[in-house]
C-alpha positions as CSV (number, residue, x, y, z in Angstrom):
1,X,-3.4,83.4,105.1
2,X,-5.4,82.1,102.6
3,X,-5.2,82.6,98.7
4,X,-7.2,82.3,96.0
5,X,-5.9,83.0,91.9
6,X,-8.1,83.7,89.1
7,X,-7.2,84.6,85.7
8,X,-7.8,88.1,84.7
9,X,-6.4,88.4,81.0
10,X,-4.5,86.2,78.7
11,X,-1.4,87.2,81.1
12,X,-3.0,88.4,84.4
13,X,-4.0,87.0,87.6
14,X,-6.0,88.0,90.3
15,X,-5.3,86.9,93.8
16,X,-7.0,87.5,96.6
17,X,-5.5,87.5,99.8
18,X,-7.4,86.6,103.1
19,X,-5.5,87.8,105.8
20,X,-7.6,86.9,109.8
21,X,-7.7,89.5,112.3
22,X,-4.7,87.4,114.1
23,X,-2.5,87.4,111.0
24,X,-2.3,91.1,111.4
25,X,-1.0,91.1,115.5
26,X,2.5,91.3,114.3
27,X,2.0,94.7,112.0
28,X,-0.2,96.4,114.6
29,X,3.0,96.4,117.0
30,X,5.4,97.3,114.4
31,X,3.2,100.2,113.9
32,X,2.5,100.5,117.4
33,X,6.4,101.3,118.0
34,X,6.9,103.2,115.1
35,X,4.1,105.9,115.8
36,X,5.1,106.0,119.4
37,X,8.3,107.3,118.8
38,X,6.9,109.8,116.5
39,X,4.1,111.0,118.5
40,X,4.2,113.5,121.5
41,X,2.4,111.4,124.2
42,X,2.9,113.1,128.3
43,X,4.4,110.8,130.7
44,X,6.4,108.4,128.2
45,X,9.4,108.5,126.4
46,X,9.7,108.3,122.8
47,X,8.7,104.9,122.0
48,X,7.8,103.5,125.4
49,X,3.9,104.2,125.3
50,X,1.9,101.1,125.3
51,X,-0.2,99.8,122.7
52,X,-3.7,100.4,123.1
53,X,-2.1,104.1,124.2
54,X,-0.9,104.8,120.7
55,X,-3.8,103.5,119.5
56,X,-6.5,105.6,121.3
57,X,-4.1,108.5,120.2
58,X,-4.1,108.1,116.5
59,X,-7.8,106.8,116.6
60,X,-8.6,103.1,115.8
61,X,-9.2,103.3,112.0
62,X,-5.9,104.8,111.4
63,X,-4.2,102.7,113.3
64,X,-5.8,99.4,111.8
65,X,-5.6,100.9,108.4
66,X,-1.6,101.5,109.3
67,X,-1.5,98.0,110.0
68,X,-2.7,96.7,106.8
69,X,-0.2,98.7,104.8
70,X,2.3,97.4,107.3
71,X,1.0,93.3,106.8
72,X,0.2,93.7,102.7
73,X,4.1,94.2,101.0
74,X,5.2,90.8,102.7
75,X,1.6,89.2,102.6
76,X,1.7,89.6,98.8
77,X,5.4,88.8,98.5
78,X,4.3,85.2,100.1
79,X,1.3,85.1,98.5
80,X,3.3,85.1,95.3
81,X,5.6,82.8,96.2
82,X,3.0,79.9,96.8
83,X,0.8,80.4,94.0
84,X,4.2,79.9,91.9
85,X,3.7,83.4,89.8
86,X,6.5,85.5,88.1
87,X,5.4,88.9,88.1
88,X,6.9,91.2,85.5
89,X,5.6,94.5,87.2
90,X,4.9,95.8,90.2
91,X,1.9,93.7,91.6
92,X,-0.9,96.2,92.1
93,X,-3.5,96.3,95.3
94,X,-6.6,97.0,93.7
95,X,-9.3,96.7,96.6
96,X,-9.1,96.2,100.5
97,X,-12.1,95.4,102.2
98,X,-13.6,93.7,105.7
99,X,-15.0,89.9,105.9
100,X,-17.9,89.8,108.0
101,X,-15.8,87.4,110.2
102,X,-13.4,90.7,110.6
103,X,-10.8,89.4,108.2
104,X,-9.3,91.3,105.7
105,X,-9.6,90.7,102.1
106,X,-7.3,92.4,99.3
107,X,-7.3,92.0,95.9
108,X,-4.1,92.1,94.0
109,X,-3.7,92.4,90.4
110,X,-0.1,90.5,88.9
111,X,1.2,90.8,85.6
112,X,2.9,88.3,84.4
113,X,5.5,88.2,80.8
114,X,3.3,87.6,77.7
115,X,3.9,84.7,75.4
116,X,2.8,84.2,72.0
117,X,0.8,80.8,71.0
118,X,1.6,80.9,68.0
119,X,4.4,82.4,66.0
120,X,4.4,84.1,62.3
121,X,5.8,81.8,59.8
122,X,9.6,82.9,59.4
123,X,11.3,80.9,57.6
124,X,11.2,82.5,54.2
125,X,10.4,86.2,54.0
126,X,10.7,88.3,51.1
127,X,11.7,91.9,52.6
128,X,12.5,94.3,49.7
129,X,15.0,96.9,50.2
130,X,17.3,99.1,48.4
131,X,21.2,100.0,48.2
132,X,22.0,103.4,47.2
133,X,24.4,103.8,44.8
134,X,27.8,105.2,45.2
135,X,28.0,108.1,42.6
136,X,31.0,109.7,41.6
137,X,29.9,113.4,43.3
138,X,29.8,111.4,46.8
139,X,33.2,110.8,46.6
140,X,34.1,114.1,45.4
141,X,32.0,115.1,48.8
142,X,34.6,113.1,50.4
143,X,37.3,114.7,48.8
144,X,36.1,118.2,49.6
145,X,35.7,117.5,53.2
146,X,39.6,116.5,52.9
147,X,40.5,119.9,51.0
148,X,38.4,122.1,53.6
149,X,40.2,120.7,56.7
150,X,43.6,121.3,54.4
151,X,42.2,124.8,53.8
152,X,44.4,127.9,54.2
153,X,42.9,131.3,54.8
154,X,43.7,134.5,52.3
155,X,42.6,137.7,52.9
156,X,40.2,139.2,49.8
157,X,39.4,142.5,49.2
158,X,35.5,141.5,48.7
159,X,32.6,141.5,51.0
160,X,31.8,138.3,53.0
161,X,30.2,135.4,52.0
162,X,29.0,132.3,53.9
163,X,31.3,130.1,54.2
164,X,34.5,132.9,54.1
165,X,35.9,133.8,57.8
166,X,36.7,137.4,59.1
167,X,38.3,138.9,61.7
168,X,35.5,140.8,63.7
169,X,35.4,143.2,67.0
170,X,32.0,142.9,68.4
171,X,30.4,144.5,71.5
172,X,27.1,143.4,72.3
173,X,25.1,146.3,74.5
174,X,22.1,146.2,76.6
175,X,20.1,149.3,77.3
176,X,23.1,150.7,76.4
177,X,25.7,149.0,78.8
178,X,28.2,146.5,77.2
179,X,28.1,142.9,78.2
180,X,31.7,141.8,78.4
181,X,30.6,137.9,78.0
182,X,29.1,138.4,74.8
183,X,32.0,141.0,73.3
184,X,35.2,140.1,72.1
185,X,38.2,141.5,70.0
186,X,40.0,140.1,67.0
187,X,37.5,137.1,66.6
188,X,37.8,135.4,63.1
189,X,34.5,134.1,62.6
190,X,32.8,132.0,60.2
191,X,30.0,133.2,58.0
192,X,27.3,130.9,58.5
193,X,28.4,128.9,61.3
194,X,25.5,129.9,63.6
195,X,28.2,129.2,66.4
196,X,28.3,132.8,68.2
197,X,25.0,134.3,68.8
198,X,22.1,134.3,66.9
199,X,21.5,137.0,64.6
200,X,25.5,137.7,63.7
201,X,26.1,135.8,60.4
202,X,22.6,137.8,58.8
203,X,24.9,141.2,60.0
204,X,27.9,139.8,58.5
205,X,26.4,138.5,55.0
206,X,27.4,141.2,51.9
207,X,29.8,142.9,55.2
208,X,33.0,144.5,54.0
209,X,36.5,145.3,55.3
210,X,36.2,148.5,57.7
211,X,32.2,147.9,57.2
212,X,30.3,148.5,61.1
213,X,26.9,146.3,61.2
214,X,24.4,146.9,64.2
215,X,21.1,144.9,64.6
216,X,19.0,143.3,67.3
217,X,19.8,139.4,68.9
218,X,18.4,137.9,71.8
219,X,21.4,135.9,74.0
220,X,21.1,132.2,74.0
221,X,21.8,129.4,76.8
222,X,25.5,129.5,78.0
223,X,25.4,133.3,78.8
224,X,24.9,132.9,82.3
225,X,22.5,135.4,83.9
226,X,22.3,137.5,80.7
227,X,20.7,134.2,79.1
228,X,17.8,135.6,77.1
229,X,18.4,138.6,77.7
230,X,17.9,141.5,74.5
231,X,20.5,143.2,72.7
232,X,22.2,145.2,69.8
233,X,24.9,144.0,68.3
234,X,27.4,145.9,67.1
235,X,30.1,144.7,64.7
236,X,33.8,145.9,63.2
237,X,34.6,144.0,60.2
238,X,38.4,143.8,60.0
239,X,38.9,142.0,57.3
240,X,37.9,139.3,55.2
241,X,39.5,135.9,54.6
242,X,38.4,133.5,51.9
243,X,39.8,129.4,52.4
244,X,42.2,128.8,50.0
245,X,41.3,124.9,49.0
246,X,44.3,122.9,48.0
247,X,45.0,121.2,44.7
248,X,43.8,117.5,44.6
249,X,47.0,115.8,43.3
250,X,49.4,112.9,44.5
251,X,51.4,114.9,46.0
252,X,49.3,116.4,48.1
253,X,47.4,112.9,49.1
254,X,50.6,111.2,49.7
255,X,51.1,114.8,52.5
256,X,47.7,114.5,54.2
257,X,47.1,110.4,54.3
258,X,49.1,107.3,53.6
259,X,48.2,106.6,50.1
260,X,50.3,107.4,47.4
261,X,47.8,108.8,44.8
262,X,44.4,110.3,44.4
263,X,43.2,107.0,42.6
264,X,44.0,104.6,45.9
265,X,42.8,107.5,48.4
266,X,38.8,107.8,46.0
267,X,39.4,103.9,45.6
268,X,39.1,103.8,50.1
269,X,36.5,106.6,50.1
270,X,34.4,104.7,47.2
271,X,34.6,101.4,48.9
272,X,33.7,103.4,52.2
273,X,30.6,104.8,50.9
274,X,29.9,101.4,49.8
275,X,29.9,99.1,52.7
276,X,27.9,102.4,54.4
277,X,25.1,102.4,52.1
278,X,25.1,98.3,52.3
279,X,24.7,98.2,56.2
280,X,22.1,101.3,56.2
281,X,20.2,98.7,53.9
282,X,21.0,95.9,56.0
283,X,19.7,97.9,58.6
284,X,16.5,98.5,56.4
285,X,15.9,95.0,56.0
286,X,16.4,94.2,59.5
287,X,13.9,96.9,60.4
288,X,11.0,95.8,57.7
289,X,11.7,92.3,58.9
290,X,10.8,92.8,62.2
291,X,8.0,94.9,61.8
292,X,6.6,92.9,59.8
293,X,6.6,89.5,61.8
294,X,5.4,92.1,64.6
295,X,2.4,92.9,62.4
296,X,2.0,89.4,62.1
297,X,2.2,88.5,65.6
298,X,-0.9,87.6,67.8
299,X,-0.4,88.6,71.5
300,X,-2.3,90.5,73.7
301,X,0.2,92.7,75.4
302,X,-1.3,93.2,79.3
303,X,-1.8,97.0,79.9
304,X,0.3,96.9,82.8
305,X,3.0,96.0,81.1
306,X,2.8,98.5,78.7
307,X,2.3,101.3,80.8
308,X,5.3,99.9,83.2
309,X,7.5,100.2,79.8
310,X,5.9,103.9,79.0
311,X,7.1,105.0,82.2
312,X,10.5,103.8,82.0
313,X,10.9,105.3,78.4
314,X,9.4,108.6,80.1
315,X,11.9,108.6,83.1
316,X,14.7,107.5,80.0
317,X,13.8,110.9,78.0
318,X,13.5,113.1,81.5
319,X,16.7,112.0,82.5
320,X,18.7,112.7,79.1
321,X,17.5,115.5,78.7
322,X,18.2,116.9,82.4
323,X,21.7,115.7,81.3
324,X,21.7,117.7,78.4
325,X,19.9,121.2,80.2
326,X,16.5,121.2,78.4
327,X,13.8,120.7,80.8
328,X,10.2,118.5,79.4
329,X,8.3,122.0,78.1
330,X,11.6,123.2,75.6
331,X,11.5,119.8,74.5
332,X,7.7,119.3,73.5
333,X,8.4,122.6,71.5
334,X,11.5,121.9,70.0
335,X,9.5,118.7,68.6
336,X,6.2,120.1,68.0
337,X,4.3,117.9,70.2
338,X,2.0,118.3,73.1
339,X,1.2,115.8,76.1
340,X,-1.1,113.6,74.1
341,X,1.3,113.5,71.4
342,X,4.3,112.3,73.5
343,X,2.3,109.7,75.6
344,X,1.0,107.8,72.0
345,X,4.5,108.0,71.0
346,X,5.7,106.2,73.8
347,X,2.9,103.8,74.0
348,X,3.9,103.2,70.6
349,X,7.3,102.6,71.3
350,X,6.3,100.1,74.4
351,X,4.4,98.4,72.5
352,X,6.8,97.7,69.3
353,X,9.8,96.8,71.9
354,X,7.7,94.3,73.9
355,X,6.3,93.0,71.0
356,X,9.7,92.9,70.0
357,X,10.9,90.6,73.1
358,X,8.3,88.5,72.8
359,X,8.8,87.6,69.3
360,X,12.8,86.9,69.5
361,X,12.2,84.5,72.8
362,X,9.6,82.7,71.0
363,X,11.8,82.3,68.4
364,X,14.5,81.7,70.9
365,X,12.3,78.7,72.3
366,X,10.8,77.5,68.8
367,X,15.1,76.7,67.6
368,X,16.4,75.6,71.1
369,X,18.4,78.4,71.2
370,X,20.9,78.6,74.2
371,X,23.4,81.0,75.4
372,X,27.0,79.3,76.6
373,X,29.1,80.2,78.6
374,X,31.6,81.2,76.3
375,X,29.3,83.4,74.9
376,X,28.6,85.1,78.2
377,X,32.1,85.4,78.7
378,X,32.7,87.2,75.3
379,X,30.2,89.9,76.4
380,X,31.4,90.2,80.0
381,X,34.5,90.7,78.2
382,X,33.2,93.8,75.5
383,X,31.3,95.4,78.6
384,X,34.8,95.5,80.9
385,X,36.6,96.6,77.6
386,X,33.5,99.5,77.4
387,X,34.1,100.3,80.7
388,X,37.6,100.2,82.0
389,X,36.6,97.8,84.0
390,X,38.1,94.0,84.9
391,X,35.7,91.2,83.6
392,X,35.5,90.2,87.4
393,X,34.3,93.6,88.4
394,X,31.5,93.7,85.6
395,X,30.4,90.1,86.8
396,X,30.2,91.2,90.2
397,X,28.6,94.6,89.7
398,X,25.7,92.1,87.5
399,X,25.4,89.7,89.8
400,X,24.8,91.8,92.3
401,X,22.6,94.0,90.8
402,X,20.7,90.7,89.3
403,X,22.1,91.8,85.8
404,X,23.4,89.0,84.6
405,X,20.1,87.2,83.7
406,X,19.4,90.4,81.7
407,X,22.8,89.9,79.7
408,X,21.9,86.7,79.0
409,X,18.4,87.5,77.3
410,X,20.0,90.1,75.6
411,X,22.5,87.3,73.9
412,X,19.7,85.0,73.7
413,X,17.7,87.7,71.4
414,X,20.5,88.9,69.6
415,X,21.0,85.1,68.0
416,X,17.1,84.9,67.6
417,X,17.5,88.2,65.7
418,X,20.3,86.3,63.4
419,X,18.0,83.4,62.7
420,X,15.7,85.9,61.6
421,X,17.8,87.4,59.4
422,X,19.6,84.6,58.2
423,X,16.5,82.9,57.2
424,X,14.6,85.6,55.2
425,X,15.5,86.7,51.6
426,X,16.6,91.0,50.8
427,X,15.2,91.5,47.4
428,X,15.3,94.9,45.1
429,X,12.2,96.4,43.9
430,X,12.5,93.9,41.0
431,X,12.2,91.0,43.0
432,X,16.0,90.1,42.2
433,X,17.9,88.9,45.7
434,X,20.7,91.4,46.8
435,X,23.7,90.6,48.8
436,X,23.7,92.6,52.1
437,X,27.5,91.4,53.1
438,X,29.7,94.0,52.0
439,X,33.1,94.4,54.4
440,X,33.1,97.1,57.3
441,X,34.8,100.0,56.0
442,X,38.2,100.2,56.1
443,X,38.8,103.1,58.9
444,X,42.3,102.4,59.7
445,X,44.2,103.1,56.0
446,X,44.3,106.6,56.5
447,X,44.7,108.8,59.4
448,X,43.1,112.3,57.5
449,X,40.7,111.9,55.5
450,X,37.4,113.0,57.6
451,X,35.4,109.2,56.1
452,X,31.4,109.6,56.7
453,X,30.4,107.9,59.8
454,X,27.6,105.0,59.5
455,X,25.9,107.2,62.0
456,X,22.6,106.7,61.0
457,X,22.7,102.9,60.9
458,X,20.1,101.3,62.9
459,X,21.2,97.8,62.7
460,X,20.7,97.2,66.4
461,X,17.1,98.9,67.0
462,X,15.5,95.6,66.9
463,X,16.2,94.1,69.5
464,X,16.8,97.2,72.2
465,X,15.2,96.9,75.6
């Protein structure tokens, strides 16, 4: 076989394989047994009839063409091999044709992993950023939240409001026949919670003890086959119950927590809220930072690449949310986007994350930055903690799944990511640095008190995928 590579983009080749009628004996028998045992032919057995037999039978075109798919998957492989190329997709067969000399020739395109010449200076960036304040109503916020889980429940001789609970018999009817799985008795509801069926908190808004409220609502997911099906609700108010908050005093801290006053239990919460809004800014910075080195960054991403990481965000999205019930079309509505709209927001997304990867391992190379053993044990370590698993299970199930090179890049970018970081300056809108090292909050000093979650923080978007 004979190869010959060509460049076809800053991080493409083209080979083209030459493959002699000869080089092509051993497919046309592999094929030869493999459609005689599918084929019907009188007087042999499944897969006993003789070459040139199955060959008359399924014509001579097909059965050459058969034998070209059959040579090409290890032809390339080989081909691949010699000329010394790292493909980072799928190499694609882009044109089979005769040689006069009845040869074969097939062009293969091969994408390899892009590399930036030159990397954005980033050794002293400026990214402005901004920590939120704590104010004094967040922590009442807090302190609320605490009250409302302490809540008790009082019955009021006033109609309902949002927010109140009351006890409810409701029958929901279609075409006049009741559906049991959307009825129940004695059901203390909240106003407002939106947690029933739709259309039942506006009927119980302004509703009054011994009040009945009838109305229209369309049944949601989770009724089974009465799943968008139309009804009328009809409703029995009860009674109504109004939450009783509790007093905000020591006593009543030292009761639901382990601090012994309301100053040490808004001291936590404050200093909570605080090392929150410092990591979402840390995140912030982190965010700017990259993007703008990304903007900065001169590399020519190959399209193959690109389109190889839209697909796997695609099959990503399709599979979470087949996990979660919602099928593609629910989806594109929920959002407000069409086809179009989706595909340039994963092509955007390919594009940042590669761009991504390419700037952390150039980074990676420009420092000599290396990942130890010790360091791969620390994460073998927090992936068999994550999973239940023993750290020599995880290694095996990487190794054999070729995983562990993967872990490695993953370390490798993560302490490009800190050189980043560590190098570049967070400034406030005045231009005046800011510290972004506030302590983790402190979740384990009360066992009550429903603390925000740093939820939203997207420290770790960087360097994902």
């Amino acid at each position: 076989m004979k190869t010959d590579v060509v460049d076809a983009g800053p991080f493409e080749r083209l080979m083209t394989l030459r493959l002699a009628e000869p080089e092509l004996e051993s497919a046309k028998e592999r094929v030869s047994r493999r459609l005689s045992k599918e084929l019907k032919i009188k007087g042999f057995r499944p897969g006993k009839a003789p070459r040139a037999i199955v060959e008359r039978m399924v014509g001579a075109e097909r059965f050459r063409g058969e034998a070209i798919d059959e040579a090409l998957p290890e032809a390339v492989a080989e081909a691949i091999v010699e000329a010394e190329l790292k493909p980072v997709t799928t190499p694609r067969v882009e044109a089979v044709r005769d040689a006069e000399d009845g040869a074969i020739e097939v062009d293969v395109r091969v994408t390899l992993w892009p590399s930036a010449d030159e990397l954005p200076d980033y050794g002293d960036r400026e990214v402005t950023v901004e920590i939120r304040e704590v104010e004094d109503d967040d922590v009442a916020e807090q302190i609320d939240r605490l009250r409302n889980q302490f809540a008790e429940l009082e019955e009021v001789d006033r109609p309902g409001d949002t927010g109140d609970f009351m006890l409810i018999n409701i029958t929901a009817l279609a075409r006049g026949t009741e559906i049991e799985e959307a009825s129940a008795s004695d059901l203390l509801y909240e106003i407002g919670s939106q947690s029933f069926i739709p259309g039942l908190d506006e009927l119980l808004v302004a509703a009054g003890g011994g009040d009945i409220r009838e109305g229209p609502a369309t049944l949601p997911e989770g009724f089974g086959d009465h799943a968008g099906e139309e009804v009328t609700l009809r409703v029995l108010v009860k009674g109504v119950r109004a939450k009783k908050l509790p007093e905000v005093t020591d006593e009543w801290v030292t009761d639901v927590s382990e601090f012994d006053s309301v100053d040490e239990l808004e001291s936590m919460l404050r200093d909570n809220l605080v090392a929150i809004s410092v990591n979402a800014a840390r995140g912030a910075f982190q965010e700017d930072l990259v993007k703008g080195l990304i903007d900065d960054l001169d590399v020519d991403l190959p399209e193959g690449l690109v389109q190889a990481e839209m697909e796997a965000g695609f099959h990503n999205l399709y599979h979470s949310l087949e996990g979660q019930g919602i099928d593609m079309a629910t989806y594109l509505q929920v959002t407000g986007q069409d086809e179009e709209g989706l595909s340039e927001n994963l092509r955007e997304s390919a594009v940042r994350s590669l761009s991504t990867r390419v700037l952390l391992e150039g980074v990676a190379e420009a420092e000599a930055i290396e990942v130890d053993e010790a360091e791969m044990e620390e994460a073998l370590d927090d992936l068999a903690a994550s999973s239940g698993k023993s750290i020599d299970e995880v290694r095996s199930a990487l190794e054999s799944s070729g995983q562990e090179q993967s872990l490695a890049s993953d370390i490798l970018r993560r302490k490009a990511l800190d050189v980043l970081m560590d190098g570049a300056r967070a400034v406030n809108a005045d231009g005046e640095p800011i510290d972004l090292s506030a302590p983790e909050p402190e979740d384990d000093r009360a066992d009550s008190p429903d603390e925000p979650s740093p939820a939203g923080d997207e420290a770790d978007q960087a360097d994902q995928d």
